[in-house]
TIDORO-884266 format. One record per atom (N, C-alpha, C): residue number from 1; chain; atom name; x, y, z. Coordinates in nm, 2 decimals, always signed. Layout:
BEGIN
[NUM 'A' 'CA' [X Y Z]]
...
***
This chain:
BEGIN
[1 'A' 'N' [+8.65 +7.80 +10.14]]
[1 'A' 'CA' [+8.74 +7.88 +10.21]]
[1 'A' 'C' [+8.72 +7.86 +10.36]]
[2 'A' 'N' [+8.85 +7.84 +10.42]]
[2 'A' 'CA' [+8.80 +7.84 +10.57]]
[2 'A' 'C' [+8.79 +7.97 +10.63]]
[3 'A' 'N' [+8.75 +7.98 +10.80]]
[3 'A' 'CA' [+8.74 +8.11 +10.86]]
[3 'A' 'C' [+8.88 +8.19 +10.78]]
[4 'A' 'N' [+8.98 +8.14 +10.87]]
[4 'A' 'CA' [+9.12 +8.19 +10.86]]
[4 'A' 'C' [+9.12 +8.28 +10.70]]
[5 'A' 'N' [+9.14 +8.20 +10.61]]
[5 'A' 'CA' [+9.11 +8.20 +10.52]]
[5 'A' 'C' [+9.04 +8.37 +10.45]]
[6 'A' 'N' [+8.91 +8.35 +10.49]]
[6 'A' 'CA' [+8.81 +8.42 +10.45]]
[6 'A' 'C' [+8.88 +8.57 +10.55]]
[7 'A' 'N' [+8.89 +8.55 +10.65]]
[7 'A' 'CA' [+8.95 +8.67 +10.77]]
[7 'A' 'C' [+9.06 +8.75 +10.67]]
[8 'A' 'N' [+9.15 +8.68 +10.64]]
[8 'A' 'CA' [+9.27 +8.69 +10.57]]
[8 'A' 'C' [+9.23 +8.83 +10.41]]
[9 'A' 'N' [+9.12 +8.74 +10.35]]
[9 'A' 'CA' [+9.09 +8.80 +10.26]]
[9 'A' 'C' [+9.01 +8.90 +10.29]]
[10 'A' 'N' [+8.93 +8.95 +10.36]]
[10 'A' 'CA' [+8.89 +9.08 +10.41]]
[10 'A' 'C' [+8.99 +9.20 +10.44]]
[11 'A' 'N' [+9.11 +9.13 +10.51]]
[11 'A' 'CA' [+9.20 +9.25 +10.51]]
[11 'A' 'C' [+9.26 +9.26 +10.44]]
[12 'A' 'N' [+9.29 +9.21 +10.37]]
[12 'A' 'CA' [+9.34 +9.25 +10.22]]
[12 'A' 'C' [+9.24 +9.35 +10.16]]
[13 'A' 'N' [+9.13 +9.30 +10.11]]
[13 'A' 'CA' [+9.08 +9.38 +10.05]]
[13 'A' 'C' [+9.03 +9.53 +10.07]]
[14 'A' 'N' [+9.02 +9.52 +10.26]]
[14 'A' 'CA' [+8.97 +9.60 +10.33]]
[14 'A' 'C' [+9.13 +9.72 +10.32]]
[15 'A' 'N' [+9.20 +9.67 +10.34]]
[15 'A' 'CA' [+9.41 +9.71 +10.34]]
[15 'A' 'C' [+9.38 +9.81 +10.17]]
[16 'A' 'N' [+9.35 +9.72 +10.07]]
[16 'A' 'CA' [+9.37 +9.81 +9.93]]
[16 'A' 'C' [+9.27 +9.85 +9.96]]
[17 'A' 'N' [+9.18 +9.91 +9.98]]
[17 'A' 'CA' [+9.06 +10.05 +9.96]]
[17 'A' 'C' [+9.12 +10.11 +10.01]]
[18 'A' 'N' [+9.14 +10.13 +10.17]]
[18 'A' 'CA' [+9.20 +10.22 +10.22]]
[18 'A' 'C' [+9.32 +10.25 +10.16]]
[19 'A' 'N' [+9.34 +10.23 +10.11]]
[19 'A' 'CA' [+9.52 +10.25 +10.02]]
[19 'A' 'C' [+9.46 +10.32 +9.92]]
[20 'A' 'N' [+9.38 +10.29 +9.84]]
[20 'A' 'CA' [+9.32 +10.37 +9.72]]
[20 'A' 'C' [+9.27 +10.49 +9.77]]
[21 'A' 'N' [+9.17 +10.45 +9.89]]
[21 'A' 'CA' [+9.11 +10.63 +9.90]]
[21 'A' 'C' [+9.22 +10.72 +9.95]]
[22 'A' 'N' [+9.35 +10.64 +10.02]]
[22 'A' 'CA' [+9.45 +10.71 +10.08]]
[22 'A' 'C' [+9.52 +10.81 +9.98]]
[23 'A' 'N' [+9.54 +10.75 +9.85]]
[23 'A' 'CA' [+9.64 +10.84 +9.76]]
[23 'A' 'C' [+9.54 +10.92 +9.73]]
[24 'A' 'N' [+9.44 +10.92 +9.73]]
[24 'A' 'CA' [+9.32 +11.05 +9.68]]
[24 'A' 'C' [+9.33 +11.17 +9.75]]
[25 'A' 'N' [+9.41 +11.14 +9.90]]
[25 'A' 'CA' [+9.33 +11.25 +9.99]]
[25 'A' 'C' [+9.50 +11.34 +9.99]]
[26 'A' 'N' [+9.45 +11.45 +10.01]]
[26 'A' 'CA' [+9.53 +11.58 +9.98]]
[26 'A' 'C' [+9.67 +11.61 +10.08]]
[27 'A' 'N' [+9.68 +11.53 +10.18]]
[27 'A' 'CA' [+9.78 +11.53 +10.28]]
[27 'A' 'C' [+9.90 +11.56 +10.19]]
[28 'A' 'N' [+10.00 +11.61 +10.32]]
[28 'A' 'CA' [+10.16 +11.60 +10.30]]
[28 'A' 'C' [+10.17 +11.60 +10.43]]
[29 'A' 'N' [+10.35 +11.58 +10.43]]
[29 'A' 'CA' [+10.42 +11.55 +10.59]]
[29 'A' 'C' [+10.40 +11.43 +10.67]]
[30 'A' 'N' [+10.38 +11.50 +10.81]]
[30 'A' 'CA' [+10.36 +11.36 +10.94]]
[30 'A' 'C' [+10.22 +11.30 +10.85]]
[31 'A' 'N' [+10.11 +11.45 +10.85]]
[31 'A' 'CA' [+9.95 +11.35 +10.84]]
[31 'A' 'C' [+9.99 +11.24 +10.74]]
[32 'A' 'N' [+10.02 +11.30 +10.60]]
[32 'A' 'CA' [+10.03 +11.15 +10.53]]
[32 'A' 'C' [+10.12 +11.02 +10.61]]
[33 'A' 'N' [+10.23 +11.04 +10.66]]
[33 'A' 'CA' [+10.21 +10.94 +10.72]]
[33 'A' 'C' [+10.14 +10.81 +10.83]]
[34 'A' 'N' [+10.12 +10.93 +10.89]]
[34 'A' 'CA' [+10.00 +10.83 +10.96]]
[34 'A' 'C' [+9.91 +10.79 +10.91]]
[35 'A' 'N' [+9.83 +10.87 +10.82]]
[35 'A' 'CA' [+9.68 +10.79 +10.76]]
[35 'A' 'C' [+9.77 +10.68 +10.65]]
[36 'A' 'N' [+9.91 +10.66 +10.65]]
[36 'A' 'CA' [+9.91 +10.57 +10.54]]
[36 'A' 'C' [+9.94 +10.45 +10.68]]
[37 'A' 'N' [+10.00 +10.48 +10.84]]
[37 'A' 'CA' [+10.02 +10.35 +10.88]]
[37 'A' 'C' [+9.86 +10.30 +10.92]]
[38 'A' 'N' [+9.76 +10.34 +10.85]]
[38 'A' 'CA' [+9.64 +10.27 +10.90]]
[38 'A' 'C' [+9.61 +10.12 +10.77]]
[39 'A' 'N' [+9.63 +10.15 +10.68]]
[39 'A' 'CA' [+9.59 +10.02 +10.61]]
[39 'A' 'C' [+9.73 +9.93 +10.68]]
[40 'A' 'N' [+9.86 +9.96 +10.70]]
[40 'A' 'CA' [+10.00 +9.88 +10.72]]
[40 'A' 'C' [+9.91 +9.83 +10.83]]
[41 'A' 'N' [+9.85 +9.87 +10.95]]
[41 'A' 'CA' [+9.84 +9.86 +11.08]]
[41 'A' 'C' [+9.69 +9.72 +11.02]]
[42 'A' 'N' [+9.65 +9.77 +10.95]]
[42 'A' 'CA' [+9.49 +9.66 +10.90]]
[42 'A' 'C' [+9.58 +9.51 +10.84]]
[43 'A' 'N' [+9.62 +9.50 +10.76]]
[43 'A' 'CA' [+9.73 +9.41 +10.67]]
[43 'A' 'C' [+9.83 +9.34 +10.78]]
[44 'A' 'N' [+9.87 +9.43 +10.87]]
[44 'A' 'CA' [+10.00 +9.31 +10.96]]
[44 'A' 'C' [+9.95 +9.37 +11.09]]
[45 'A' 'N' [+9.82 +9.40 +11.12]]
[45 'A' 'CA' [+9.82 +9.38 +11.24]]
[45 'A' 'C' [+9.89 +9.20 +11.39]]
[46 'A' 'N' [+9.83 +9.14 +11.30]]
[46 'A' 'CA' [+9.90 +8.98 +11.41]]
[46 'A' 'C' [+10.04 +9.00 +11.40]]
[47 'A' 'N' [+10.16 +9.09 +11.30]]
[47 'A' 'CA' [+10.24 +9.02 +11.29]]
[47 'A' 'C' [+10.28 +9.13 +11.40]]
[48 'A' 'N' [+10.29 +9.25 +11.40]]
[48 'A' 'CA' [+10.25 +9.39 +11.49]]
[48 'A' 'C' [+10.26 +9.32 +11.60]]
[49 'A' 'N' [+10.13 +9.32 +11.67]]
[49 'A' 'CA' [+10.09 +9.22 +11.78]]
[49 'A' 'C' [+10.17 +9.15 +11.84]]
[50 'A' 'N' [+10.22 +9.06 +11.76]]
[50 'A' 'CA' [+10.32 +8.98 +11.83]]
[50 'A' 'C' [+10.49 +8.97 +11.86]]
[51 'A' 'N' [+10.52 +9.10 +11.76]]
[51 'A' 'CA' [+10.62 +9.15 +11.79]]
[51 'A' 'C' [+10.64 +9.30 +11.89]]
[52 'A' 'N' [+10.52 +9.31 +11.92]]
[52 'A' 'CA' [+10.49 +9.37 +12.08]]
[52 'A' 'C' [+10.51 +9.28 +12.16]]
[53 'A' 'N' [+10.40 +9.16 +12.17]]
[53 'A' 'CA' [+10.43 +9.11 +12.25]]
[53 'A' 'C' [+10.54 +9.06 +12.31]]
[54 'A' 'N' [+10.65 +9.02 +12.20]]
[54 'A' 'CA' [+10.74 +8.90 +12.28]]
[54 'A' 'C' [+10.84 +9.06 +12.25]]
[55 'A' 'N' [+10.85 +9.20 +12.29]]
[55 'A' 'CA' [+10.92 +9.28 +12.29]]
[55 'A' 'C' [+10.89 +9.27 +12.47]]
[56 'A' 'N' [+10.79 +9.27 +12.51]]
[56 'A' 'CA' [+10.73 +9.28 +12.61]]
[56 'A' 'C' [+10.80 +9.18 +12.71]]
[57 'A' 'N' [+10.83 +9.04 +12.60]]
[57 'A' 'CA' [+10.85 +8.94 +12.70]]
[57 'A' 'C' [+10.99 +8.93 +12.68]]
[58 'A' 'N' [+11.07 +9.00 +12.65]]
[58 'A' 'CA' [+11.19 +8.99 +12.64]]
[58 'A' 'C' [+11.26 +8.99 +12.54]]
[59 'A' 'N' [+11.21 +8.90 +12.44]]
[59 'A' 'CA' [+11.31 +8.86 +12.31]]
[59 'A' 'C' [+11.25 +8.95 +12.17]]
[60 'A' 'N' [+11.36 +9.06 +12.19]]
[60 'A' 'CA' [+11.34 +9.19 +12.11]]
[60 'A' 'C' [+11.38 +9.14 +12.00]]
[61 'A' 'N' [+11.44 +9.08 +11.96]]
[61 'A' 'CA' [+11.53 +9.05 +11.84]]
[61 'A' 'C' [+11.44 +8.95 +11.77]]
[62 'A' 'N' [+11.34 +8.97 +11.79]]
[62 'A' 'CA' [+11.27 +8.81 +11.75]]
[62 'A' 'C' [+11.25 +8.87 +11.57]]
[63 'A' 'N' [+11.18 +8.74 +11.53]]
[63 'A' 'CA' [+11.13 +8.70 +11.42]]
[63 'A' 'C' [+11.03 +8.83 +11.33]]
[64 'A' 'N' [+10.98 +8.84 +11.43]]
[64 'A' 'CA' [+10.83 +8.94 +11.36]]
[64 'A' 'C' [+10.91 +9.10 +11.39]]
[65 'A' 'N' [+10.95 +9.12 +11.47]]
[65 'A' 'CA' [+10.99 +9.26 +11.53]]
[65 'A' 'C' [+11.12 +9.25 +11.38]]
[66 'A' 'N' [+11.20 +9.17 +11.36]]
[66 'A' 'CA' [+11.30 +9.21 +11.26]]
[66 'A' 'C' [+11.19 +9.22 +11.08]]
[67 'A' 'N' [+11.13 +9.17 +11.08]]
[67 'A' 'CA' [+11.03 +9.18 +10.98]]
[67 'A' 'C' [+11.00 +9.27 +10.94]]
[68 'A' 'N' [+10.96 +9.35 +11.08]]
[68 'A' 'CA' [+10.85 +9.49 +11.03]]
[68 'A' 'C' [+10.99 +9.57 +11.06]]
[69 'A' 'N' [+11.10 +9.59 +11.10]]
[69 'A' 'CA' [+11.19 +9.65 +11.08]]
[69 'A' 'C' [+11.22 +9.68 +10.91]]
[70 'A' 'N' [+11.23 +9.58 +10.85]]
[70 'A' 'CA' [+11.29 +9.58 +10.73]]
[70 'A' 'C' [+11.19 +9.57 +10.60]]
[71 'A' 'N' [+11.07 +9.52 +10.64]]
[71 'A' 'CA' [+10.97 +9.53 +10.55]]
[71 'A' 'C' [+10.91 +9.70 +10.47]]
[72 'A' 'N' [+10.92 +9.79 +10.59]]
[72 'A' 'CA' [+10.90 +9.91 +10.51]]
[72 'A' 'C' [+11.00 +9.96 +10.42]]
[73 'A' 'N' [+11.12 +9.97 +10.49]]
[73 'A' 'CA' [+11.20 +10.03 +10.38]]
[73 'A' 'C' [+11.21 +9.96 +10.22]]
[74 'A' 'N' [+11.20 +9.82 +10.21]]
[74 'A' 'CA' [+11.20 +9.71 +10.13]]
[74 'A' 'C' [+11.08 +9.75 +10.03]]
[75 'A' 'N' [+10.96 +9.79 +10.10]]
[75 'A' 'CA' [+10.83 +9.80 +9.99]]
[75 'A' 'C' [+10.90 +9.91 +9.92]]
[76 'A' 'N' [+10.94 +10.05 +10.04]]
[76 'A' 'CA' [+10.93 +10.16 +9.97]]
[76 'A' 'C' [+11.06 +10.18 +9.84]]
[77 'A' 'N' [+11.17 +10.14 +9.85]]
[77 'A' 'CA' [+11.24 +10.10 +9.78]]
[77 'A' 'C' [+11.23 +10.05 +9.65]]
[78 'A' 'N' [+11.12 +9.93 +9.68]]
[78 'A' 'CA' [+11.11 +9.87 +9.55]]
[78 'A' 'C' [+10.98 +9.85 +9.52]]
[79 'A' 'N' [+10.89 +9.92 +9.56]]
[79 'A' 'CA' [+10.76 +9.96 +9.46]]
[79 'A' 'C' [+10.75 +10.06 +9.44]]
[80 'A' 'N' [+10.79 +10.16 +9.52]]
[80 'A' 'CA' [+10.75 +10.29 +9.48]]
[80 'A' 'C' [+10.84 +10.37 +9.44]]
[81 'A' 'N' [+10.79 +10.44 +9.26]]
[81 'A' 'CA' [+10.90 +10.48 +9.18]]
[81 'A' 'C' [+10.94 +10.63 +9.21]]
[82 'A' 'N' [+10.86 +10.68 +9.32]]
[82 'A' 'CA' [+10.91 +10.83 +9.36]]
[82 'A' 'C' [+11.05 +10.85 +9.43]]
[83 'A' 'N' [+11.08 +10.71 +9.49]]
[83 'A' 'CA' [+11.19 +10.69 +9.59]]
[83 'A' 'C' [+11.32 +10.67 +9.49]]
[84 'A' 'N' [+11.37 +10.76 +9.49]]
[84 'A' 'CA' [+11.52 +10.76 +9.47]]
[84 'A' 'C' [+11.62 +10.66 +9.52]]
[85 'A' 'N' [+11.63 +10.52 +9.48]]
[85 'A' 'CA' [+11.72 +10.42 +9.52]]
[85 'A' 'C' [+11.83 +10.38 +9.43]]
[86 'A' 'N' [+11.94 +10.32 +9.51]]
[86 'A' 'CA' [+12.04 +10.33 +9.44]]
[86 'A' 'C' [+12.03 +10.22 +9.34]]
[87 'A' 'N' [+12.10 +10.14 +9.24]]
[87 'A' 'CA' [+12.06 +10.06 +9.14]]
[87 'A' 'C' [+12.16 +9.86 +9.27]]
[88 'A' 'N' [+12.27 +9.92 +9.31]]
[88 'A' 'CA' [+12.34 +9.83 +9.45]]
[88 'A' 'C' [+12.25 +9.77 +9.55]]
[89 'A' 'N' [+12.16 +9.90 +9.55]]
[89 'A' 'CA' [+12.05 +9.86 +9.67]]
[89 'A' 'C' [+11.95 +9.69 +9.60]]
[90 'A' 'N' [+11.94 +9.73 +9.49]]
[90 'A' 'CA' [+11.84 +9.67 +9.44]]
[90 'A' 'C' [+11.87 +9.51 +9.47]]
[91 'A' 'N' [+11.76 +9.45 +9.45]]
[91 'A' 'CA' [+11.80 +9.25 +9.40]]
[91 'A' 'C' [+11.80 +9.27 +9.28]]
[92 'A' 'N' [+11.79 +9.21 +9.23]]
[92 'A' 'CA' [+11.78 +9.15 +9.08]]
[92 'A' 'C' [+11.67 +9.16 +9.06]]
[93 'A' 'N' [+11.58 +9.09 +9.16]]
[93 'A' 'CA' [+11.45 +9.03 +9.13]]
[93 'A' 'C' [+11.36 +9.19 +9.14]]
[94 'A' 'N' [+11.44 +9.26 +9.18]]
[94 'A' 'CA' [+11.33 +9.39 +9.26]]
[94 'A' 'C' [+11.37 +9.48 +9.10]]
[95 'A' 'N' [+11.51 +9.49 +9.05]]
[95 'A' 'CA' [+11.51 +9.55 +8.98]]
[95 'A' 'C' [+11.45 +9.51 +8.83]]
[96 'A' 'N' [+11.42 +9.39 +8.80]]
[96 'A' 'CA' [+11.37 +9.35 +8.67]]
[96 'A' 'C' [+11.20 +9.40 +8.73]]
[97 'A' 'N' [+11.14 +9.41 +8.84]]
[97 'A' 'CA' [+10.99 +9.42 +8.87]]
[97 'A' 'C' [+10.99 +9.58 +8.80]]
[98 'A' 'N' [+11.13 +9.67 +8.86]]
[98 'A' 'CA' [+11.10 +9.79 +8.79]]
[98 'A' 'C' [+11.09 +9.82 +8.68]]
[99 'A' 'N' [+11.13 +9.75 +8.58]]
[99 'A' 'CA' [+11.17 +9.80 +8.42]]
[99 'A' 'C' [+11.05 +9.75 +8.38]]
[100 'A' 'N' [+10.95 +9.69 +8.47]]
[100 'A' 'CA' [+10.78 +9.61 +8.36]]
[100 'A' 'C' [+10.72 +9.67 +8.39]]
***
C-alpha cells in the first residue's frame, strides 16, 4: 500500500467508528446534526477543502463545490430508510439497493 493509499484507509475507518459511536449517542435536532458533520467533515475533508478554496478563487460552480451540494441529499435518500422518498426520486440502481 502506498502513503496515499494507507492515509485514505485510516479515514475511512477512522469516518465508520465515529459513525457507529454517533448513532449510540442520545442527541436530537441541530446537536445531532453537527456531531454527525464530523465523520462527513473526516471522510471528504480534501474534497471540502478544495471546494473552498476555488469558492475563494472565484469559480463557485466548480466540480467539488457541486459534489458536496448534491452528495448529501443523494446518501440521505438512498441509504437511509427513515427518509421518506418518493419512488420518481429514485434510480433504478438506488431503488433495487432498497429492496436487499
Amino acid at each position: 500500500m502506498s502513503k496515499k493509499q494507507k492515509k485514505n484507509l485510516i479515514r475511512v475507518i477512522s469516518s465508520a467508528v465515529l459513525l457507529a459511536v454517533i448513532w449510540a449517542l442520545p442527541l436530537e435536532g441541530v446537536w445531532r446534526l453537527l456531531v454527525f458533520l464530523v465523520p462527513y467533515a473526516v471522510i471528504g475533508y480534501d474534497v471540502l477543502f478544495s471546494a473552498v478554496r476555488n469558492i475563494f478563487h472565484g469559480q463557485i460552480f466548480d466540480e467539488n463545490f457541486l459534489w458536496q451540494i448534491i452528495r448529501k441529499p443523494l446518501r440521505s435518500c438512498c441509504f437511509i430508510k427513515s427518509v421518506n422518498c418518493s419512488k420518481a426520486s429514485l434510480s433504478a440502481k438506488a431503488e433495487s439497493r432498497l429492496r436487499l
